[in-house]
C-alpha positions as CSV (number, residue, x, y, z in Angstrom):
1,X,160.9,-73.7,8.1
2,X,161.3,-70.7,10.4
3,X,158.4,-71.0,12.8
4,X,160.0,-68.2,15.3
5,X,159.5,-66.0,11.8
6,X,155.8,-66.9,11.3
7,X,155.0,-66.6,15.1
8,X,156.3,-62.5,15.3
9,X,154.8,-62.0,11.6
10,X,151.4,-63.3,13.3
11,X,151.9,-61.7,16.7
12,X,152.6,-57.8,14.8
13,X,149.6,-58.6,12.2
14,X,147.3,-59.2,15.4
15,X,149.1,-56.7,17.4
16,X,147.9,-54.2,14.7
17,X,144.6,-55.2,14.1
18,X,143.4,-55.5,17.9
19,X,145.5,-52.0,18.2
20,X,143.6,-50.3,15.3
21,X,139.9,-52.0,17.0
22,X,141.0,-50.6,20.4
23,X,141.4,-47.4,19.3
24,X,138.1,-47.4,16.9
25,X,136.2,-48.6,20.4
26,X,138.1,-45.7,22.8
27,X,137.1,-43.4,20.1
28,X,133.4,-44.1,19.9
29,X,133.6,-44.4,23.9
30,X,135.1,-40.8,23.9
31,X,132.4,-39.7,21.7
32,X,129.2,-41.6,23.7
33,X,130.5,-40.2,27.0
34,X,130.9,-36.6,25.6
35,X,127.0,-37.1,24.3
36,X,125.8,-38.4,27.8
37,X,128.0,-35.8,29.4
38,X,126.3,-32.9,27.5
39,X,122.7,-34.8,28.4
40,X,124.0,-35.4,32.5
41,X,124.8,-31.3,32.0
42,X,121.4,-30.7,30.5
43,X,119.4,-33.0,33.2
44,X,120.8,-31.3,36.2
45,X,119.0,-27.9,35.3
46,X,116.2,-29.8,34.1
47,X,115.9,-31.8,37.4
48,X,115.6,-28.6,39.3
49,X,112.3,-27.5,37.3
50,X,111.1,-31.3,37.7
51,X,111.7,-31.5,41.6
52,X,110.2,-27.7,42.0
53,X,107.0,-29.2,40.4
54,X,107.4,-32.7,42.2
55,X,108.3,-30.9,45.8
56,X,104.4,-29.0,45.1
57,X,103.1,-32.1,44.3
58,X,104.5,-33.5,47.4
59,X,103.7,-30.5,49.7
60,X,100.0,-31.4,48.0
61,X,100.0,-34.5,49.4
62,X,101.4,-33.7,53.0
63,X,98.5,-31.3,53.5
64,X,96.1,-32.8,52.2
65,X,96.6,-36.3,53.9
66,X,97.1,-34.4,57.0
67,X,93.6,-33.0,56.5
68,X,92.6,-36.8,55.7
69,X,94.5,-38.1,58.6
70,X,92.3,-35.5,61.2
71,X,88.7,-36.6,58.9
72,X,89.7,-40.0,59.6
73,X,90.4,-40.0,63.3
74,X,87.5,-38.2,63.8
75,X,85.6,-41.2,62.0
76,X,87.7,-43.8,63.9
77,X,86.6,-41.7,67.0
78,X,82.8,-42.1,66.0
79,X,83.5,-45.5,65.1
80,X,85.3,-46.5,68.3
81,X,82.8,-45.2,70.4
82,X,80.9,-48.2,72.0
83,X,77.4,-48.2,73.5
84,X,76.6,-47.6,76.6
85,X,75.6,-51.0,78.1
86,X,72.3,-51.9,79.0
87,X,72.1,-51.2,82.7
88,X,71.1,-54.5,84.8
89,X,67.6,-53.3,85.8
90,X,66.2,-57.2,87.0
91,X,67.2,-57.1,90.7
92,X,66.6,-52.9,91.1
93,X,62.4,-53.8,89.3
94,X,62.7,-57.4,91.5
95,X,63.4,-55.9,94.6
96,X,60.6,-52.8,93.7
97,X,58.2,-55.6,93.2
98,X,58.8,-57.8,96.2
99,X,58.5,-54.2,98.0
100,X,55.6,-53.6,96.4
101,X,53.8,-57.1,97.5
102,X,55.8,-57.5,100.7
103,X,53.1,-56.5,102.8
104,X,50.7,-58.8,101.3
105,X,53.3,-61.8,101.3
106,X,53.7,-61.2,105.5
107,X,50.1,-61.4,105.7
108,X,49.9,-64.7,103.7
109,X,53.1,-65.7,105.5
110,X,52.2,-64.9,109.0
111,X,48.6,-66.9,108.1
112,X,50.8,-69.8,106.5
113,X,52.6,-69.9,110.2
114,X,49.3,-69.9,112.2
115,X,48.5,-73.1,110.1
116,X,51.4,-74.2,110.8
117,X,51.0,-74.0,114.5
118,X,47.5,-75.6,114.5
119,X,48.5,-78.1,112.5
120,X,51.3,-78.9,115.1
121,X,48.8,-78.6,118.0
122,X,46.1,-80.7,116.4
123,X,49.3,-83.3,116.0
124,X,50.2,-82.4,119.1
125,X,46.8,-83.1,120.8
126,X,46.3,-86.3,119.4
127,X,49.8,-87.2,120.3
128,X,48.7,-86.9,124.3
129,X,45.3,-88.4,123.3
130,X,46.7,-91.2,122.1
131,X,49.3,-91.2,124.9
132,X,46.7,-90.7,127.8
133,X,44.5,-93.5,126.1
134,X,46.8,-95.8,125.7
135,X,48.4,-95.1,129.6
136,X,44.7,-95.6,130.3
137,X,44.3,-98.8,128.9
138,X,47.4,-100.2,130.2
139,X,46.5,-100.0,133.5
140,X,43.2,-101.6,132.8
141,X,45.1,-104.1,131.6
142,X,46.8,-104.1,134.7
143,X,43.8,-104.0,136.8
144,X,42.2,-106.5,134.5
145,X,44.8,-109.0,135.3
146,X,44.9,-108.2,138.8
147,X,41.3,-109.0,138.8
148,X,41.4,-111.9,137.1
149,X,43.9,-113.1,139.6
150,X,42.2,-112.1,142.2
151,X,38.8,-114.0,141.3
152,X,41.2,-117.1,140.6
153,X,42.5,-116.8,144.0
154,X,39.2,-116.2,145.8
155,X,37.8,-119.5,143.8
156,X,40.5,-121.7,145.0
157,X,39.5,-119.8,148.5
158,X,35.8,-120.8,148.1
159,X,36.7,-124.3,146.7
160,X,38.9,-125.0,149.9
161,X,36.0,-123.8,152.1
162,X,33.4,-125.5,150.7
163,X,35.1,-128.7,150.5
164,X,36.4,-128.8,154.0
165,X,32.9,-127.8,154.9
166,X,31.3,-130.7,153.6
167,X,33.9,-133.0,154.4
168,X,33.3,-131.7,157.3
169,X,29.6,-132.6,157.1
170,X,29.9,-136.0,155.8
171,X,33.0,-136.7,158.4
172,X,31.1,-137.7,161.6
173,X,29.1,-140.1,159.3
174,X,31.9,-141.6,158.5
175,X,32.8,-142.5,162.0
176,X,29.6,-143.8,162.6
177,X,29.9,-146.4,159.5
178,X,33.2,-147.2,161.3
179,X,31.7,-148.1,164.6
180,X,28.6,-149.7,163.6
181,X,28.1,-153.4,162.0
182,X,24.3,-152.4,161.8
183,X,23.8,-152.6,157.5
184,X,20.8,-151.0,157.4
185,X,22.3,-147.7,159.5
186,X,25.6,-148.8,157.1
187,X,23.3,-148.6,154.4
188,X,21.7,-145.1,155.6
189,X,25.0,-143.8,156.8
190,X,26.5,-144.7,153.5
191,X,23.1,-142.9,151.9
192,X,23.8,-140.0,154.0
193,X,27.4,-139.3,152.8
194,X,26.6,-139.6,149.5
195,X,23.9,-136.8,149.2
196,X,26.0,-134.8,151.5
197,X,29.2,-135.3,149.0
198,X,26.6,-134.9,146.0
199,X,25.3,-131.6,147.7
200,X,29.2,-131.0,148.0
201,X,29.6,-131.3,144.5
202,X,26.9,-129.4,143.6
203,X,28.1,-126.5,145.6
204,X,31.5,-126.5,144.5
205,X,30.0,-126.5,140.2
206,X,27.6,-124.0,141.4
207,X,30.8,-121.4,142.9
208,X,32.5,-122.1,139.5
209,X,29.6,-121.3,137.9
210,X,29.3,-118.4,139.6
211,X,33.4,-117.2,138.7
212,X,32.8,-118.2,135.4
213,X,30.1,-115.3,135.2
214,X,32.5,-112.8,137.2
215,X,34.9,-113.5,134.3
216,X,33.1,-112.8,132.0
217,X,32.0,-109.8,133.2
218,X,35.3,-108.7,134.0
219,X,36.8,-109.6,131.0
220,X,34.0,-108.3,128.8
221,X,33.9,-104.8,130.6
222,X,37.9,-105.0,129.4
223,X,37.2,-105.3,126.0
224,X,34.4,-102.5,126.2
225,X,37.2,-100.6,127.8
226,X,40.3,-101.5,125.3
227,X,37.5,-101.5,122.5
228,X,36.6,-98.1,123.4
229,X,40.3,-97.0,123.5
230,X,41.0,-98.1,119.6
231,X,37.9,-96.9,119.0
232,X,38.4,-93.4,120.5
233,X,42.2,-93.5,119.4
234,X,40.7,-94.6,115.8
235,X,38.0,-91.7,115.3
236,X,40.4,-88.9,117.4
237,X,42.9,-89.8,114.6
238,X,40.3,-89.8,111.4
239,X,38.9,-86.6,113.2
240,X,43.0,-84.8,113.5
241,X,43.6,-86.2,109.9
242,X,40.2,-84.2,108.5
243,X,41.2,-81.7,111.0
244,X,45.4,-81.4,109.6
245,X,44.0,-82.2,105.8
246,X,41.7,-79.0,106.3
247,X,44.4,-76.9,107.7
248,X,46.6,-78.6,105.3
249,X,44.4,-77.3,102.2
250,X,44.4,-74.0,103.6
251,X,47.9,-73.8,103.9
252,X,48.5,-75.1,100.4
253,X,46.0,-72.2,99.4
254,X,47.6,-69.9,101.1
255,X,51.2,-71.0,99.3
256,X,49.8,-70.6,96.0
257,X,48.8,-67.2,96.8
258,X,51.7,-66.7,97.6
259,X,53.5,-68.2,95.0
260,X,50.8,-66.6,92.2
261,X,51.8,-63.0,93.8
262,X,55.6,-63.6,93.4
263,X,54.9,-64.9,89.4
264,X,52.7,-61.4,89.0
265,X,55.4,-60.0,90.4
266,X,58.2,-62.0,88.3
267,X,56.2,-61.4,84.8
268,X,55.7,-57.6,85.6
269,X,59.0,-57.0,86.1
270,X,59.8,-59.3,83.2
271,X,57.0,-57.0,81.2
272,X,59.4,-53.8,82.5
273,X,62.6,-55.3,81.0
274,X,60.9,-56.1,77.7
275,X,59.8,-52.2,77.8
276,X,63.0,-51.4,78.8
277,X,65.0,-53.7,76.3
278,X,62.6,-51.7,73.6
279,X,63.3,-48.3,74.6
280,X,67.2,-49.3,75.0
281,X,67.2,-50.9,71.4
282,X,65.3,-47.6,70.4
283,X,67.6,-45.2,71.9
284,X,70.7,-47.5,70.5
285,X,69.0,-47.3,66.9
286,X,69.0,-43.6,67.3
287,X,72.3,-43.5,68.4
288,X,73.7,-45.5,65.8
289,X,71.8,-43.4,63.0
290,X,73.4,-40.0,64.5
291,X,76.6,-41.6,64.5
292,X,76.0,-43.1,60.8
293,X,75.1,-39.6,59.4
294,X,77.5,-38.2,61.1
295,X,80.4,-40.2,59.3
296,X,78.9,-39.9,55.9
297,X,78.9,-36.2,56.6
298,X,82.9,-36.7,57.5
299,X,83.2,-39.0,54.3
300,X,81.8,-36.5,52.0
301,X,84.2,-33.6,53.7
302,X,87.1,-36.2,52.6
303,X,86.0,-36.8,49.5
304,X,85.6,-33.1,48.9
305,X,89.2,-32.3,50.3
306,X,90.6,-35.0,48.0
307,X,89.0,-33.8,44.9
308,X,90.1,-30.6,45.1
309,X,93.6,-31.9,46.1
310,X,93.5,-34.5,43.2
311,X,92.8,-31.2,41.0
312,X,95.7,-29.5,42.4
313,X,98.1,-32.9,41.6
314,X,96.7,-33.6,38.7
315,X,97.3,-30.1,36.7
316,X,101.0,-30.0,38.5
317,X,101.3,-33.5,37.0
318,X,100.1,-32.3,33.4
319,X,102.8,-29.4,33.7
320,X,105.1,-32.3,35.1
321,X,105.0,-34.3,31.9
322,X,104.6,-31.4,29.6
323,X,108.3,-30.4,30.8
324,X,109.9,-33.9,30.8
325,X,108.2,-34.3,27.4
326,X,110.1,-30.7,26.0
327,X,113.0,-32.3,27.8
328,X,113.1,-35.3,26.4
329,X,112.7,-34.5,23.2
330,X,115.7,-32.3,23.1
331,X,117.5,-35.0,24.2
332,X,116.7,-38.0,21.6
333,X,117.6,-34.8,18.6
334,X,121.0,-34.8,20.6
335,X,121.1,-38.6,21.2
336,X,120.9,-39.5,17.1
337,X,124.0,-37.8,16.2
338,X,125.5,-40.7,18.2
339,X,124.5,-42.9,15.6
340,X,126.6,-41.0,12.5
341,X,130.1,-41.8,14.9
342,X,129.1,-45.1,15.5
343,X,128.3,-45.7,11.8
344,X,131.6,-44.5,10.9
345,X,133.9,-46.1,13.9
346,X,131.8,-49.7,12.4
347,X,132.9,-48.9,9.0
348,X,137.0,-48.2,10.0
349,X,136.7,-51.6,12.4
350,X,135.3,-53.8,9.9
351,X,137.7,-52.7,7.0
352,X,140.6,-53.2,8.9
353,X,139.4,-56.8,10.4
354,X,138.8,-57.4,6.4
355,X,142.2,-56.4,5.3
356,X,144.0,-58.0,8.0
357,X,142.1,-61.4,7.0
358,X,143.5,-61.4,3.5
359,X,147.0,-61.0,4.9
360,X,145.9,-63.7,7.7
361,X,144.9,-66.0,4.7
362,X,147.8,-65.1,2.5
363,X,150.3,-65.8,5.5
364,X,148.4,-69.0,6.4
365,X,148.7,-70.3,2.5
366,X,153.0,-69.9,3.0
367,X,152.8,-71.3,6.6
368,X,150.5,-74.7,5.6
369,X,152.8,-75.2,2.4
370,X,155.9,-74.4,4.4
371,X,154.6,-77.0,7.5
372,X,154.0,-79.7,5.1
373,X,157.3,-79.4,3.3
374,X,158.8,-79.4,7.0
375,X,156.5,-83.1,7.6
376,X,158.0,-84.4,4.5
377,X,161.8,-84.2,5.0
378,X,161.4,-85.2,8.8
379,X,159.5,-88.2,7.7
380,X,162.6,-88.7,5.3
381,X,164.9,-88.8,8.0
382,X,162.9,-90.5,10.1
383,X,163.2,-93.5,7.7
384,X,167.1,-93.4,7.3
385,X,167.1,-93.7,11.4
386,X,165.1,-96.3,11.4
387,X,167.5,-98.6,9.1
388,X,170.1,-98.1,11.9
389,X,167.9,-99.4,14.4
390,X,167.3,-103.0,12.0
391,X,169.7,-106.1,12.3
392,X,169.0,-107.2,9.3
393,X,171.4,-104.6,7.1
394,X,174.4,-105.7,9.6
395,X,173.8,-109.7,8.5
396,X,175.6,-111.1,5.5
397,X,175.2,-111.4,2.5
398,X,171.9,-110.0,2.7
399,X,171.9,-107.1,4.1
400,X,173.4,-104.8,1.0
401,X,170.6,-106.4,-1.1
402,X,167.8,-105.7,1.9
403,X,169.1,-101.7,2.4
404,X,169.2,-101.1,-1.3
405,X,165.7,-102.5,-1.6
406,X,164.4,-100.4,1.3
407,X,166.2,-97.2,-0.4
408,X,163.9,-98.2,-3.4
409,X,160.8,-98.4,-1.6
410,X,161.4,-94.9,0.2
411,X,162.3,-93.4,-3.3
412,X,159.2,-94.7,-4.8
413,X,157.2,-93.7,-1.7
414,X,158.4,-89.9,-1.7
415,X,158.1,-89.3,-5.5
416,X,154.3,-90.3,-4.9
417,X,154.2,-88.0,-1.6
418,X,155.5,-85.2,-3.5
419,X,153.0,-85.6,-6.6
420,X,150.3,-85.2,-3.6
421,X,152.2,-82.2,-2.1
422,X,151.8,-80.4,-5.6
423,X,148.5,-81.6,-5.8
424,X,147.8,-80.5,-2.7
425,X,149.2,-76.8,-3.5
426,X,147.4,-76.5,-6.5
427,X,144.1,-77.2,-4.7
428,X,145.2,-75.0,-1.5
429,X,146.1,-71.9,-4.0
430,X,142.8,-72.1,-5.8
431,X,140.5,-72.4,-2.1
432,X,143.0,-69.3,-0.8
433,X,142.2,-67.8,-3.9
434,X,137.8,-68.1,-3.5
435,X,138.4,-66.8,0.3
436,X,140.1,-63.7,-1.0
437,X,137.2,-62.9,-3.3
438,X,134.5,-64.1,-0.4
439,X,136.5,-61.3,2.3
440,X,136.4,-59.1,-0.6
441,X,132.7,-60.1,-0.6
442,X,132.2,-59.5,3.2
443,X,133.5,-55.9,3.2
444,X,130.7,-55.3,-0.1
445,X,128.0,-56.8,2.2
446,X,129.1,-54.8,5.4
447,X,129.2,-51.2,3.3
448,X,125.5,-52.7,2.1
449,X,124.8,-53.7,5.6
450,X,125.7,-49.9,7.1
451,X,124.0,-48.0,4.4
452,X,120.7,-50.4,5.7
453,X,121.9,-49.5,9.7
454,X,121.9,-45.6,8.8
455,X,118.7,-46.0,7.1
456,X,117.5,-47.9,10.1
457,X,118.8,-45.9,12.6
458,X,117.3,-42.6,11.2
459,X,114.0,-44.7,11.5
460,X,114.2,-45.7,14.8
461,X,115.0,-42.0,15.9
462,X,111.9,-41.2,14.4
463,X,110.0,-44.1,15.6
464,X,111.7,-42.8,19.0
465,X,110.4,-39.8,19.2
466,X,106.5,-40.9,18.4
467,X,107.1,-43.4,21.1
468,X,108.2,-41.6,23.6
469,X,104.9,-38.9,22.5
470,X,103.2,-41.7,22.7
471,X,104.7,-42.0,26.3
472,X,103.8,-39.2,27.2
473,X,100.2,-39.4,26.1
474,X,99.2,-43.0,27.3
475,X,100.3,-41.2,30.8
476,X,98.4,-38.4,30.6
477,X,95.3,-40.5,29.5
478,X,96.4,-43.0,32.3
479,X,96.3,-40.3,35.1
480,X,92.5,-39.7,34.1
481,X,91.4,-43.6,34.7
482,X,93.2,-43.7,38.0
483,X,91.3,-41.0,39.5
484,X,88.6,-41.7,41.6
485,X,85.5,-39.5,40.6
486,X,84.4,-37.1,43.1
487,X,81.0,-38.3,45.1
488,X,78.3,-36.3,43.8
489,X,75.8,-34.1,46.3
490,X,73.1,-36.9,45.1
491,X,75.1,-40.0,46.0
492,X,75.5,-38.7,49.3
493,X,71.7,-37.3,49.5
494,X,70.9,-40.7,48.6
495,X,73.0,-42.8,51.2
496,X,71.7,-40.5,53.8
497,X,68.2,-41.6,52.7
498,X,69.5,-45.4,52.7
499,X,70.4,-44.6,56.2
500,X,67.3,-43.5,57.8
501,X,65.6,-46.2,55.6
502,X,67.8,-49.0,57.6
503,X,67.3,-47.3,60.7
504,X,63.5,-47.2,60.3
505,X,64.1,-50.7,58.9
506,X,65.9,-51.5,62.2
507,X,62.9,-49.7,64.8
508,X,60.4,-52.0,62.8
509,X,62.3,-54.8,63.6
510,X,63.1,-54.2,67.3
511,X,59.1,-53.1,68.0
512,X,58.3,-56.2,66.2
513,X,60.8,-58.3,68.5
514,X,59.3,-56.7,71.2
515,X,55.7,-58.0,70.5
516,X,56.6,-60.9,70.1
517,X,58.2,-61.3,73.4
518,X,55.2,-59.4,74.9
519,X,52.7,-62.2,73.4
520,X,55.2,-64.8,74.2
521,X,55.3,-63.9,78.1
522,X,51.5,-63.0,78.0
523,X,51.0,-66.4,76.9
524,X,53.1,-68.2,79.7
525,X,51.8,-65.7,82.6
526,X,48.1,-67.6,81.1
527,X,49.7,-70.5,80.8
528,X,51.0,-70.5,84.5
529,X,47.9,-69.4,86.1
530,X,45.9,-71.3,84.2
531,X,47.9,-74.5,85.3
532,X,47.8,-73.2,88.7
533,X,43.8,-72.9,88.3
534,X,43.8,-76.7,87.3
535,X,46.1,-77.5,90.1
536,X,44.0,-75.7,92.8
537,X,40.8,-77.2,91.4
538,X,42.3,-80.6,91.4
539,X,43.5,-80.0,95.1
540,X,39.5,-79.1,95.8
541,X,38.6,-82.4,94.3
542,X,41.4,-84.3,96.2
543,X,40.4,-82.9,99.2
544,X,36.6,-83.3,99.1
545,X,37.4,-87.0,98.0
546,X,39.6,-87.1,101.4
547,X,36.8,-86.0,103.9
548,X,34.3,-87.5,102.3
549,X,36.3,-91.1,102.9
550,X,37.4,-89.4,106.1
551,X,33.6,-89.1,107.0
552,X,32.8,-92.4,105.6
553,X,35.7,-94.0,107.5
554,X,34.3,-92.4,111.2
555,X,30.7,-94.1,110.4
556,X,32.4,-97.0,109.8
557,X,34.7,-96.7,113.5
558,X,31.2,-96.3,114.9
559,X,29.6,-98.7,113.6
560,X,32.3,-101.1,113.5
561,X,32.6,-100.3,117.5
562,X,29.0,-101.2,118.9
563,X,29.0,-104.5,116.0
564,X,32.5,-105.7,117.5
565,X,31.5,-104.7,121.5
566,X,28.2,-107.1,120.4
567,X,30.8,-110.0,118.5
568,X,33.1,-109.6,121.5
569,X,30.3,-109.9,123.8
570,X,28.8,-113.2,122.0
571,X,32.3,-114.8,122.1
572,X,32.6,-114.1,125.5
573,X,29.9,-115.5,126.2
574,X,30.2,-118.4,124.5
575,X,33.1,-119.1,126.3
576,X,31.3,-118.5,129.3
577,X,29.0,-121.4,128.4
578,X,31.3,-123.8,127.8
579,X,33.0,-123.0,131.1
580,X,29.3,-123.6,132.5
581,X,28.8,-127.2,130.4
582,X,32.6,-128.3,131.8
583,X,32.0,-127.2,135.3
584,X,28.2,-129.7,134.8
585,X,30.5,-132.2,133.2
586,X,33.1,-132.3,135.6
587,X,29.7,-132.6,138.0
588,X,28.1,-135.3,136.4
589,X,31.5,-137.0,136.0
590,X,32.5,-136.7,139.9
591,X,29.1,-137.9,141.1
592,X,29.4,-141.3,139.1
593,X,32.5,-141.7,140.7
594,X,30.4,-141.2,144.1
């Protein structure tokens, strides 16, 4: 078989099929670019009406949002405009208070000073009164020692004397006992010196008796004197502490009359600031309603500017589509010829793909009985090779007998392969045959299929141009939706109502804030004074409760003085008796030893 042959018959029957189809395709190409280049033609002169009506719709929207723009900064300029801040009136009305009560807080000042002062001089005076008492009674403690010493001193004096004295007295008896043996004169002498000694005795108890009671004078007018001291220290400080607490009082007075100034003061000028917050909030509120109206005035001049620019855009828009409809209509009646050359360039293509598939079938029928032929006598002499390549034929005797069998089998095989061959032809011719009449088949049901596509195509053209009416009139229904209805002279009558109502609403509010405050600070500035009443009062009580125990306290010094001078006095002179019953003691005592 001549497979070179087959190839070039295949290669020119594709060759000339593809050849035909290319030039069906350039062909309808041709004729679509000639259609769109008498439609690019057509929409150049059309875009020059279209951008004339979209370069006024455009120069529309320039000036008006330029008018816009200048409404708008002119809002943002309202808008942007802050309030003035509340000026910082608290130290100006302060200081105009403190001014204002400045001549009355000297007064009370100068008076809280003078206090002051007396209160340091009454301090002052019982310092040195305490001082010059107390320098007082240290040196009569001084003295008061001195004297004690000194009466010691003169007793041992008189207690020498007398005893020498009598010594003295009783000495020349003594001699005389000496130089006499005479008992009765020993006896007297004896006698004698006793009742002089015993008067000696006597004498000597009766000068310590008689110290003892300068003692106790001297040491009781001591205690009258150091009692007096404390005493007169004592009742000069009760007396300074009535006298301070008194000044004390006063002083305290005289601070919370000053202090009660400074808080009328401080809650008038807090009552100014509420008055002033008021009238600031007022003026604010008044402010803020000028600028409010003033904005919906601006608002309404842009929503008048934009209705009538919106009217302006919207009947260039109408005229817009009305031209782009006419336009486009023209070109879909163009655009459906198309359809009649494509319809035709389908039917040329598909009848030559048909024919050239019967010739494609035809030629493969040859070529698949050809290739199997071709299989059969290689596979032949395929099997003669392969003898050569067996030992078995070069052995004797058998190999004759064994190559003549094979040649047998091989015969036997091939007869049987051929039978299948024409089996297999008859079967091939009669399937070749059915795919003849099936092509043949195909080409029926493509002219079927066309004669549908024209109808279909004529109906789509149609359906086309109601769509594209249909376009054209969900746009112009959709222009109406998106526009934004013009305010009305009411809306705006009634949101410049709404605003004065919220202003109005907003005075109530601040006035209302502003009572409140009002009966809030009223209520502490009663609050205040009224604790300050209560405080004062209780300072009354406290102080009448001090000098009545300050009075209470001097009775007592007074008392307490003459019923201690009368104790100190009893002890003193108790102790001065038992100095007298030693001093007879010691007497009795030394004249048993006589």
């Amino acid at each position: 078989m001549d497979f070179i042959e087959l190839e070039k018959q295949f290669e020119n029957l594709s060759k000339d099929c593809f050849s035909k189809l290319t030039a069906a395709e350039a062909e309808l190409r041709e004729e679509i670019e000639k259609a769109f280049r008498n439609l690019s033609s057509s929409s150049e002169n059309e875009s020059e009406v279209l951008d004339g009506i979209k370069a006024a719709i455009e120069n529309e929207i320039r000036s008006f949002r330029a008018s816009l723009a200048e409404i708008r900064a002119e809002i943002s300029a309202l808008r942007a405009k802050k309030e003035e801040p509340m000026p910082d009136l608290e130290a100006e009305l302060t200081q105009e208070a403190e001014a204002n009560i400045q001549p009355l807080l000297s007064e009370l000042r100068k008076k809280r000073a003078d206090i002051g002062q007396k209160i340091s001089v009454l301090k002052r005076e019982l310092a040195n009164f305490h001082k010059e008492n107390n320098s007082r009674l240290i040196e009569e403690e001084k003295h008061f020692k001195t004297r004690e010493a000194e009466l010691d001193r003169r007793l041992g004096i008189d207690l020498d004397r007398k005893n020498e004295a009598n010594i003295k007295a009783y000495s020349e008896y003594e001699k005389r006992l000496l130089a006499t043996d005479d008992e009765a004169e020993i006896l007297e002498l004896k006698e004698k010196i006793k009742e002089i000694r015993i008067a000696g005795v006597k004498e000597l108890t009766k000068i310590r008796d008689n110290y003892a009671f300068l003692h106790f004078e001297n040491r009781l007018d001591f205690k009258k004197f150091s009692e007096r001291v404390v005493f007169e220290n004592s009742l000069k400080a009760e007396e300074t502490k009535t006298g301070v607490r008194v000044l004390e009082a006063e002083r305290e007075k005289t601070e919370r009359a000053v202090e009660s100034e400074r808080q009328k003061a401080a809650f008038a000028v807090r009552k100014k600031l509420l008055e002033k917050e008021r009238d600031y909030a007022l003026a604010i509120n008044r402010e803020q309603l000028e600028k409010e109206l003033a904005i919906l005035d601006l608002e309404r001049k842009a929503a008048e500017a934009e209705a009538q620019s919106q009217d302006k855009r919207d009947g260039l828009w109408a005229d817009f589509r009305k031209e782009a409809s006419k336009f486009d209509r023209g070109k879909t009646d163009a655009f459906a010829l198309s359809g009649d050359v494509f319809l035709e360039k389908l039917k040329a293509s598909t009848d030559v793909l048909t024919n050239h598939l019967q010739v494609y079938v035809h030629q493969f029928q040859g070529l698949l009985l050809s290739l199997l032929q071709a299989f059969e006598e290689e596979s032949r002499k395929a099997h003669e090779r392969f003898q050569d390549c067996l030992w078995i034929p070069k052995l004797e005797p058998e190999g004759a007998k064994f190559l003549q069998e094979y040649k047998n089998l091989l015969e036997t095989s091939f007869r049987k392969r051929l039978e299948m061959y024409e089996e297999a032809a008859a079967f091939l011719k009669g399937e070749i045959k059915e795919i003849i009449n099936r092509i043949k088949g195909i080409s029926l049901g493509l002219s079927h299929r066309r004669e549908e596509l024209q109808k279909h195509e004529a109906y789509c053209f149609l359906e086309l141009k109601a769509l594209l009416n249909k376009g054209y009139q969900r746009l112009a229904e959709a222009a109406q939706p998106a526009r934004k209805p013009a305010p009305a002279k009411a809306d705006f009558r009634q949101k410049r109502d709404h605003i004065r109502k919220d202003a109005e609403k907003r005075n109530q509010v601040i006035l209302a804030e502003y009572s409140r405050k009002l009966e809030k600070l009223e209520a502490e500035s009663a609050a205040y004074f009224e604790a300050l009443k209560k405080e004062e009062q209780r300072k009354l009580k406290e102080d009448k409760a001090f000098l009545k125990k300050s009075r209470k306290r001097q009775r007592e010094l007074k008392k307490n003085f003459s019923a201690n001078l009368s104790q100190y006095e009893k002890d003193l002179f108790a102790i001065y008796k038992n100095e007298l019953e030693k001093n007879q003691f010691k007497e009795k005592e030394r004249i048993k030893e006589l």
